[in-house]
N, C-alpha and C positions, 0 to 999 in steps of 0.2 A: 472483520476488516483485516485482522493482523493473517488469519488463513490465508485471504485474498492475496496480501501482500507476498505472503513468504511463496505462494503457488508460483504468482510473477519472476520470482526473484531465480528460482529454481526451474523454470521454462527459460527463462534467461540465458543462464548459466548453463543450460543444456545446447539450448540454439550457438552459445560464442563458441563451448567447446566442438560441436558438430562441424560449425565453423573453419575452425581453428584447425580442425583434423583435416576437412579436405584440401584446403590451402593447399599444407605443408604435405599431403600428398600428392595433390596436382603439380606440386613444384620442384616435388622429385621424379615426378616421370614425363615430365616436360621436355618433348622435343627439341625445341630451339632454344636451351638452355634455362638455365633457373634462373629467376627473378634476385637480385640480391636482396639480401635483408635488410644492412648497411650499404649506404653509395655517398659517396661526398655529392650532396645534390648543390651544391655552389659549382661545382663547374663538371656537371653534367653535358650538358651541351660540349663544352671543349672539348671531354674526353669523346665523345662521339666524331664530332668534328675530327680530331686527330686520326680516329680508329679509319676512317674514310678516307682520309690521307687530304685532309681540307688543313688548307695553311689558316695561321690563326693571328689574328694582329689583335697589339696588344694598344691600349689608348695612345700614346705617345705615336708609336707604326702608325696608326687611324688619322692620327692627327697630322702626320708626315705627309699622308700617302692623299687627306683632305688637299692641305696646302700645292701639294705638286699638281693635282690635274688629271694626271693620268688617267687613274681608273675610272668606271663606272661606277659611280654608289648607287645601291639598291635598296631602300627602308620597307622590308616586309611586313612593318605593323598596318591596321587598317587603317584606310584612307583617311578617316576621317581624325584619327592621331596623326598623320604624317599631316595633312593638312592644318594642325594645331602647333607645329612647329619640328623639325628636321635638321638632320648638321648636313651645314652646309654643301649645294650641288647636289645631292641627293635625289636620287627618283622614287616617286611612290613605285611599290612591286609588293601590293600586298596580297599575301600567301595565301590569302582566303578567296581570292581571288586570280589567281593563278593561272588560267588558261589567257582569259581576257587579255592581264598586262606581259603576258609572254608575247602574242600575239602584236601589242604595241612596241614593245621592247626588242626586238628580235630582228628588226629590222635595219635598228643602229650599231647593233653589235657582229664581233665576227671572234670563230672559234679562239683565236690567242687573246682575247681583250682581258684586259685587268681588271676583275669585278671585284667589290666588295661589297659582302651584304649586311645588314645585323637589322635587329628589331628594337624591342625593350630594353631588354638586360639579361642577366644572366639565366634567370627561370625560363626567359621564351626560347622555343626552338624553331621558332617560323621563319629566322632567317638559313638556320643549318639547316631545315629541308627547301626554300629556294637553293642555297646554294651544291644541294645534291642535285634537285631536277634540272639547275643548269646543267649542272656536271654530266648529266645523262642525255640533256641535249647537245653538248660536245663543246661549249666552254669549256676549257682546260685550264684558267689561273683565276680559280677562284680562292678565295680570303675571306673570313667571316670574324666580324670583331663580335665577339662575345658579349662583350659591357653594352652595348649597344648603346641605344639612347640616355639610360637613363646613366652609366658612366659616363657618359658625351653631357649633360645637362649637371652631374653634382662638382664637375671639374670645373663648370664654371664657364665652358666653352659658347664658341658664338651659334645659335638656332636661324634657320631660315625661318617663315611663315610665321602665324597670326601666335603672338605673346600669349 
């Protein structure tokens, strides 16, 4: 048994290192840059967001820009969370679903409108790619709050739909 065990052990150790080797070679001759090793994965998104030249509101902004009216809000989570409760005025615009509610949506809007997107929180990036495919479809002032729902829900603020 203990043969058994140490063969396991050292097929192991062979496969991580084999591994381990092409990774770190794959990610030195990587065309579109290297993978980092380190990233501040808390606002990941943001810095994406900013690299794209996407304006960025922060809860307080979100919360200004709720009360005013202006914009369009867009909730990229799946329907079936945005149907579980949404900050306020918010449109479902879920990313998984993205042809369909462009298609609904696109109608109301026009190339200067004030959109704001966000999803979850800080991990999901389903709202910064709606608010890139806007951008490509020629929306020009888009806004993506990062904290998304679940900054909008520990702050205490008011939800639309079902508790």
């Amino acid at each position: 048994m203990k043969k058994v065990l140490d063969n396991f052990f050292v097929k192991s150790f062979c496969l991580l290192s084999v591994s381990l080797g092409l990774s770190l070679f794959v990610n030195a001759v990587r065309s579109s840059g290297k993978i980092p090793w380190v990233q501040d994965w808390g606002h990941y998104v943001e810095a994406k967001a900013l690299k794209e030249g996407l304006s960025l509101a922060s809860l307080d902004q979100t919360r200004a820009i709720v009360d005013q009216g202006i914009y369009v809000l867009f909730d990229a989570r799946h329907a079936i969370d945005y149907n579980e409760g949404h900050i306020p005025g918010a449109l479902s615009f879920p990313y998984d679903e993205i042809d369909t509610a462009f298609q609904s949506a696109q109608m109301y809007l026009i190339p200067e409108q004030p959109i704001l997107t966000y999803c979850s929180g800080d991990a999901c990036d389903d709202s910064f790619e709606l608010a890139l495919f806007l951008k490509e479809q020629g929306y020009t002032n888009m806004t993506l709050f990062a904290g998304g729902f679940n900054a909008w829900t520990s702050a205490e603020l008011p939800v639309e739909g079902q508790p």
